[in-house]
C-alpha positions as CSV (number, residue, x, y, z in Angstrom):
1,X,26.8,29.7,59.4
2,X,26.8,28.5,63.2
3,X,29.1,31.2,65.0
4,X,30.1,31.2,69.2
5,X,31.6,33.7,71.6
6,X,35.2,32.8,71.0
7,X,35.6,32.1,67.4
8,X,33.3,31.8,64.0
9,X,36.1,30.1,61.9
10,X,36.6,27.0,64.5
11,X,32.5,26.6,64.4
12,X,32.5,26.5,60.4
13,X,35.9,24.2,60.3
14,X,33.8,21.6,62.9
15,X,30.5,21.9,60.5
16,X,33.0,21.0,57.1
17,X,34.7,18.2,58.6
18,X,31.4,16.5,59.9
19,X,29.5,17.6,56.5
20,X,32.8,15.8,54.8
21,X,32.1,12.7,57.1
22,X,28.9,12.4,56.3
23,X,29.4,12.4,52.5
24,X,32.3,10.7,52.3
25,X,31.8,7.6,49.6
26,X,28.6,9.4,48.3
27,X,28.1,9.0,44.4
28,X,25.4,11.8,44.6
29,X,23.4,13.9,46.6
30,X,21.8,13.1,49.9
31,X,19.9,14.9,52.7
32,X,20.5,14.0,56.1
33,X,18.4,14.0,58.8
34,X,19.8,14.3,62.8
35,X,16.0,14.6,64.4
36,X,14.6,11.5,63.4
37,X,12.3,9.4,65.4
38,X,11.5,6.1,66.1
39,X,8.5,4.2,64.2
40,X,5.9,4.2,67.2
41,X,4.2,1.0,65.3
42,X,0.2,0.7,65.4
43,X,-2.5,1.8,67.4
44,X,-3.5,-0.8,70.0
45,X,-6.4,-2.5,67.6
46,X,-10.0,-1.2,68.3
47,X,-12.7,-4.4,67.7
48,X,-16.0,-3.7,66.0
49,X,-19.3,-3.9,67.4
50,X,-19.4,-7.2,64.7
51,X,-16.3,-8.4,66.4
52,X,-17.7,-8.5,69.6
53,X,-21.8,-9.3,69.5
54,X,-22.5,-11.9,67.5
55,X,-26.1,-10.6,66.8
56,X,-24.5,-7.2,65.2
57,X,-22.5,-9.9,63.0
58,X,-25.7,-11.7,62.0
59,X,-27.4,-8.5,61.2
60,X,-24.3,-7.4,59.1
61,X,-24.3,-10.4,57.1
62,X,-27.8,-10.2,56.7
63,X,-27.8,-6.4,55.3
64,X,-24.7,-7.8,52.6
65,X,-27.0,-9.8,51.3
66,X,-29.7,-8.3,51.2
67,X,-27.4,-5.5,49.0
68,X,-27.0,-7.9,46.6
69,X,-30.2,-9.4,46.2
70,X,-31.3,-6.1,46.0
71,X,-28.7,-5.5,43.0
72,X,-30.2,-8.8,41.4
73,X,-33.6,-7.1,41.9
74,X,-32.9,-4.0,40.0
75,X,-31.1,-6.0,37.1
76,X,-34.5,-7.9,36.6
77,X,-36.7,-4.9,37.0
78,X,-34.2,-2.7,34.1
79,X,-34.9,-6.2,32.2
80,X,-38.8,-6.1,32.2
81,X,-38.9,-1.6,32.3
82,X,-37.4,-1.9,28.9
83,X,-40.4,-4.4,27.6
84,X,-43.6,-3.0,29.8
85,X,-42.3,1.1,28.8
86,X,-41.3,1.2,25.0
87,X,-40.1,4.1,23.3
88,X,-43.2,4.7,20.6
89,X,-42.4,7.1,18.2
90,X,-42.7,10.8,18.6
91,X,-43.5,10.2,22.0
92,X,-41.3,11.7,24.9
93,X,-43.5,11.1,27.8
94,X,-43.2,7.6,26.5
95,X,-39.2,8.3,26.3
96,X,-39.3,9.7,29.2
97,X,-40.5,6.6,31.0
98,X,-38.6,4.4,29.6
99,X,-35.8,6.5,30.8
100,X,-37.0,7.0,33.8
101,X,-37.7,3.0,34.9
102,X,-34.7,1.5,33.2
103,X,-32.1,4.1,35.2
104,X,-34.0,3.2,38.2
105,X,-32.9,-0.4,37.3
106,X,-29.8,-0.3,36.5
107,X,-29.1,2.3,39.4
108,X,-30.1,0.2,42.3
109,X,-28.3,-3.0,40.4
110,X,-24.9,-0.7,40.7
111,X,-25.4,0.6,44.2
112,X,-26.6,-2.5,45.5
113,X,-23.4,-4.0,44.5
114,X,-21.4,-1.4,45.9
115,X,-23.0,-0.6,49.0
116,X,-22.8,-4.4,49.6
117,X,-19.1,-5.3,49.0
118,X,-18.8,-1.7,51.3
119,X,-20.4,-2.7,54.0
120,X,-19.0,-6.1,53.8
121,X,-15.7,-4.9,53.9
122,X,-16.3,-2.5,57.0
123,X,-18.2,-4.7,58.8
124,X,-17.4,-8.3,58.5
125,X,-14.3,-8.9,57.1
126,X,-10.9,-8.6,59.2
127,X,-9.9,-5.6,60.4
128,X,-6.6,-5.7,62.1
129,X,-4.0,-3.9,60.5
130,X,-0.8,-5.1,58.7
131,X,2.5,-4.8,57.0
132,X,2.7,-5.3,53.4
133,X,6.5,-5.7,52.9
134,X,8.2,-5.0,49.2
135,X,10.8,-8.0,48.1
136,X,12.5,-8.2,45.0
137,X,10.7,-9.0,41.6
138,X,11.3,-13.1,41.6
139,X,9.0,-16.1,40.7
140,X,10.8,-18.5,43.3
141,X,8.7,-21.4,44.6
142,X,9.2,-19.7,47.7
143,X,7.6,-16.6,46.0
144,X,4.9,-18.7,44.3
145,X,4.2,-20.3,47.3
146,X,4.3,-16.9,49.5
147,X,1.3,-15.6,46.8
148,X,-0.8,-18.4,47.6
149,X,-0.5,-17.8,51.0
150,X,-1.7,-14.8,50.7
151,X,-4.9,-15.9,48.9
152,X,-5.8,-18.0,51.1
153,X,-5.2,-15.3,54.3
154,X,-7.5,-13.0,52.0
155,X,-10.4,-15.7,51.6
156,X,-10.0,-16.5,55.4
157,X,-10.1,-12.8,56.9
158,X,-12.7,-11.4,53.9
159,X,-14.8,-14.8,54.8
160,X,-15.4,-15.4,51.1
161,X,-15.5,-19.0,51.3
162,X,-17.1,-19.1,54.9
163,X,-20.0,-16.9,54.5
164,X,-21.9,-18.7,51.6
165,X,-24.7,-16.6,51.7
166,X,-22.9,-13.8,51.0
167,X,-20.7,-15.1,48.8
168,X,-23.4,-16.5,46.5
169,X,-25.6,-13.7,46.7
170,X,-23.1,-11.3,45.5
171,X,-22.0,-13.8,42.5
172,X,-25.4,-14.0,41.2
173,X,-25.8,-10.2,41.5
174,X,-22.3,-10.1,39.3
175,X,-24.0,-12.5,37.1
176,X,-27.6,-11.0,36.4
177,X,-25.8,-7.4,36.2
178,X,-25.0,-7.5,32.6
179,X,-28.1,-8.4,31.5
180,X,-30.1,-5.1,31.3
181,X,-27.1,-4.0,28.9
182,X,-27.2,-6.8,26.5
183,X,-31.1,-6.7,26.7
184,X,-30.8,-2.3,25.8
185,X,-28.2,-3.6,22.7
186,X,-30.3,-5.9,21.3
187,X,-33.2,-3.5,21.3
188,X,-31.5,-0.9,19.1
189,X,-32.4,-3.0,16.2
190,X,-35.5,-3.9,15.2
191,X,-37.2,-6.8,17.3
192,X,-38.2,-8.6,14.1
193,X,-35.0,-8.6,12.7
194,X,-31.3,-9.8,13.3
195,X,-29.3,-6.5,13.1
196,X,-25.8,-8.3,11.2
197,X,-27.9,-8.6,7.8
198,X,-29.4,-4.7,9.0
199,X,-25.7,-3.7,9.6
200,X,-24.9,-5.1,6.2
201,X,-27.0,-3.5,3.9
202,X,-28.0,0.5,3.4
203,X,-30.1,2.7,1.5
204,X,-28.1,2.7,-1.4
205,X,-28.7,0.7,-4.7
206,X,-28.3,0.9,-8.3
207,X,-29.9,4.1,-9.8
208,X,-30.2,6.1,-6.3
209,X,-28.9,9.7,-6.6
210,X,-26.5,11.2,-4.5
211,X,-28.0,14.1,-3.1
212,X,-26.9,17.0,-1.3
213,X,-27.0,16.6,2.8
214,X,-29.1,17.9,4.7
215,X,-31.2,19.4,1.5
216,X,-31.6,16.6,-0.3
217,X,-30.7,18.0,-3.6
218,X,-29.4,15.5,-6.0
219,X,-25.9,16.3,-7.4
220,X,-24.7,16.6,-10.8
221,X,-21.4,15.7,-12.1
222,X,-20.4,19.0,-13.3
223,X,-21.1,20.6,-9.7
224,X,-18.3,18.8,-8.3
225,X,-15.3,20.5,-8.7
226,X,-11.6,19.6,-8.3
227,X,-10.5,19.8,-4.6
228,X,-14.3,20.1,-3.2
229,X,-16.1,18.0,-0.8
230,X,-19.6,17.1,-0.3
231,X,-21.4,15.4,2.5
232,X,-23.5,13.2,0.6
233,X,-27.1,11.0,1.7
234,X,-29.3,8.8,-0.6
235,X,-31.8,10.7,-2.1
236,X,-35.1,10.2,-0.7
237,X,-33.9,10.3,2.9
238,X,-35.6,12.7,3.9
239,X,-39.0,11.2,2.9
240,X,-38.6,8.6,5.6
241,X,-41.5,8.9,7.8
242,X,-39.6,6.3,10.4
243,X,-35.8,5.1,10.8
244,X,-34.4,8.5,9.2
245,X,-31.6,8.6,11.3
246,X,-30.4,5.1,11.6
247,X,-30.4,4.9,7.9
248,X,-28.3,8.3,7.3
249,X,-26.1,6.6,10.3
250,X,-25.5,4.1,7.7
251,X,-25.7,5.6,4.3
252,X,-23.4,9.0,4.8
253,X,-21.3,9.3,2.3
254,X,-18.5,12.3,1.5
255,X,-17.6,12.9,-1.9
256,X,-14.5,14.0,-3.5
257,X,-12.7,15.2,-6.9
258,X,-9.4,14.5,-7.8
259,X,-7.7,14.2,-10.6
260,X,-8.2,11.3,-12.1
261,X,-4.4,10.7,-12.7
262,X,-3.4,10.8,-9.0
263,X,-6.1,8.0,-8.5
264,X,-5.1,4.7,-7.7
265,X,-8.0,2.5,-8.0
266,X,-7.8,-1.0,-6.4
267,X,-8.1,-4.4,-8.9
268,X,-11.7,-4.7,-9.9
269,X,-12.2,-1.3,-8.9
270,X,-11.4,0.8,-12.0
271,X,-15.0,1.6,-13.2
272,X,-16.4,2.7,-9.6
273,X,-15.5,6.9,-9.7
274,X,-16.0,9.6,-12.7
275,X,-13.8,11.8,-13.8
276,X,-12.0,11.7,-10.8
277,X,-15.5,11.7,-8.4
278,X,-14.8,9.0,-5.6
279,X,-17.5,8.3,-2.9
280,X,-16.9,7.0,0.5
281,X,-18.2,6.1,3.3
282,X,-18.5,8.8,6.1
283,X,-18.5,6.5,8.9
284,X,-15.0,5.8,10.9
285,X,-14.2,2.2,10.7
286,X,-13.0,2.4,14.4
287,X,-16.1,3.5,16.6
288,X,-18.3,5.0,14.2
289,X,-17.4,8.4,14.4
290,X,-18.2,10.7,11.0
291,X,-15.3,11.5,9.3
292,X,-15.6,15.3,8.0
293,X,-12.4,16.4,7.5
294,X,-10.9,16.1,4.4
295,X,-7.2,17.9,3.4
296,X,-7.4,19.3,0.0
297,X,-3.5,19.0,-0.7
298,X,-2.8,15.7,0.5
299,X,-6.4,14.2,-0.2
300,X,-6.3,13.0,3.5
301,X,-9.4,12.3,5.2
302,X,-9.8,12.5,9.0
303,X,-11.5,11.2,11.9
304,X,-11.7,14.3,14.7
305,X,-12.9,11.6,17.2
306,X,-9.4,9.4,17.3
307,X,-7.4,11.0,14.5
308,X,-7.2,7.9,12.1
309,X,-6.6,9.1,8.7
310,X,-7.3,8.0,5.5
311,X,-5.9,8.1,1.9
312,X,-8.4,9.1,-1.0
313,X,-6.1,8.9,-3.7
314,X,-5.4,4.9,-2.5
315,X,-8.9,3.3,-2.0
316,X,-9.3,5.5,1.2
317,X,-6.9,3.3,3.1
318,X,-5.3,3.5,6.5
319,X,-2.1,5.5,7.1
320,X,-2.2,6.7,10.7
321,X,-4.6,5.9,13.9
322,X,-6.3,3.4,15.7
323,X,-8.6,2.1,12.3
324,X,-7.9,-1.3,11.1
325,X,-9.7,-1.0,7.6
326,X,-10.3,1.2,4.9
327,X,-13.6,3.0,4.4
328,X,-15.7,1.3,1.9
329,X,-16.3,2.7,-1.3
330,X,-19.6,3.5,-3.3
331,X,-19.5,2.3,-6.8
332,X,-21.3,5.8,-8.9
333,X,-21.2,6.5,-12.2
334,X,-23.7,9.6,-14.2
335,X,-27.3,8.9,-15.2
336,X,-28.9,10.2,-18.6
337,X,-29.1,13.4,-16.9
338,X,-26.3,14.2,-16.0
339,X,-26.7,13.3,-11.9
340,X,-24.5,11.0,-9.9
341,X,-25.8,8.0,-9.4
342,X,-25.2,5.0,-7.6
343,X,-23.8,1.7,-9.1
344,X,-25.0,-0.7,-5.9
345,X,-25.0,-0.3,-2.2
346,X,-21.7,-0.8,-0.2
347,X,-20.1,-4.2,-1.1
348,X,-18.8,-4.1,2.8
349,X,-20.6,-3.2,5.9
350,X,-19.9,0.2,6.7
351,X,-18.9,1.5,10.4
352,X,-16.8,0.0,12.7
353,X,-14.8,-3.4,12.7
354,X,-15.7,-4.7,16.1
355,X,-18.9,-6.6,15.4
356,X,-18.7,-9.9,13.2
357,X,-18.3,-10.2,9.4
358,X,-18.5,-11.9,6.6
């Protein structure tokens, strides 16, 4: 509290009755500032060497481009590293390469397209500075008409449709960009091949045991006890001399037992567990992820990756997370000897739902 030489109280009375000014009509609560200043606007505008020599402008425009044909350059040399270096197998120097060139690719495609649009920007587009004022939210032809404006102030100061070198180089770098990717998709599956029907089909077929993973010890019905969990692969797996691992990417299976009275099989799919054994697929139906967790109590299964889980005890459908489909079921039933077998393969592509389907 503000206090003088002849009285304390009169100071504190003259604060109130200004702080009661101030506030009066207020709904709330509101700080008030008496040392404000006034807005001392821009800085006097500083041109560019590009603003003022011509030749620096040229040169600019010439090192944009250049960026982006640069970027072109690297998308086309990702393109052909992918077919001159091939991954053999059990080969990492030949990994290695392959690595090595495509990354070298795909790196100068990225930074060529950066650097360029970065340079562009600093150097050749305009620099003056402005006010971007807030209005109301409104789609008046006023407003409408105020956005094209600005489009057509940001073509004229970024040069966009002027500079036509640039502006072509840097749509054809945008353009071949993408192309190393679709080029590194394709070649996950074989070459000889279309990958939907690979996609479509796995290991598993009438008469193939289920067998223990990663052991590869077939199971027997009487080893599967009520409230376990196995994680299941075809047996014979492990033989595979080449393609072991994207055929257990496709073929994992986790196997359950439940009572067979809290089963509720689907229409048609009646005769596809034993004794309460019900195999599924172990493959997420939203990215792919394995599912691995599986609730003994509930007979919930769930993904770790996106927490979609799913119902054993009703065909394994979807009661919570981002899947859109249930995980397919394998058909088994219980050979001569007593070990679970397979019916058929997967009567629906296993994995995720993003990719097309019959």
């Amino acid at each position: 509290m503000a206090q003088d030489d002849h009285s304390g109280a009169e100071v504190a009375a003259a604060d109130s009755s200004h702080a009661a000014q101030d506030f009066a009509g207020s709904t709330g609560t509101a700080v008030i500032s008496y040392d404000t200043f006034e807005n001392p606007g821009f800085e006097p505008h500083r041109p560019r060497v590009t603003d003022e020599d011509p030749k620096r402008d040229k040169r600019a425009q010439r090192t944009v481009y250049t960026l982006f044909y640069l970027s072109v350059l690297g998308s086309v040399w990702a393109i052909a590293a992918y077919m001159l270096f091939p991954m053999e197998s059990n080969d990492v120097g030949a990994v290695r390469l392959n690595n090595m060139f495509i990354g070298f690719g795909a790196t100068l495609a990225l930074l060529g397209i950066g650097f360029g649009a970065v340079h562009w920007g600093k150097s050749l587009m305009t620099s003056a500075e402005s006010i971007d004022t807030r209005h109301p939210i409104g789609s008046t032809e006023a407003t409408r008409a105020g956005a094209v404006e600005v489009f057509r102030q940001a073509d004229e100061e970024s040069g966009f449709s002027r500079r036509t070198v640039i502006r072509n180089s840097l749509i054809g770098a945008l353009l071949v960009f993408p192309l190393p990717a679709v080029v590194l998709f394709r070649g996950l599956a074989p070459q000889d091949e279309l990958p939907v029907p690979l996609l479509s089909h796995t290991m598993w077929k009438k008469g193939t045991r289920l067998a223990l993973d990663p052991s590869g010890v077939a199971i027997q019905a009487a080893d599967v006890t009520i409230g376990s969990v196995f994680h299941v692969i075809p047996e014979g797996l492990n033989d595979l001399e080449q393609g072991r691992l994207e055929e257990k990417a496709k073929a994992a299976v986790l196997l359950m037992r439940l009572e067979p009275s809290e089963l509720n099989p689907a229409p048609g799919r009646e005769d596809w567990a034993y004794d309460g054994i019900v195999a599924y697929s172990k493959i997420c139906t939203h990215v792919g992820c394995p599912v691995a967790l599986y609730e003994q109590h509930t007979h919930h299964l769930l993904c770790p990756c996106h927490q979609s889980q799913f119902d054993v005890a009703n065909n394994c459908e979807v009661i919570f997370g981002p899947a859109k489909r249930p995980l397919p079921q394998l058909p088994i039933a219980v050979d001569d000897e007593g070990y679970l077998v397979a019916q058929s393969d997967f009567t629906e592509p296993v994995g995720p739902s993003f990719w097309e389907r019959n």
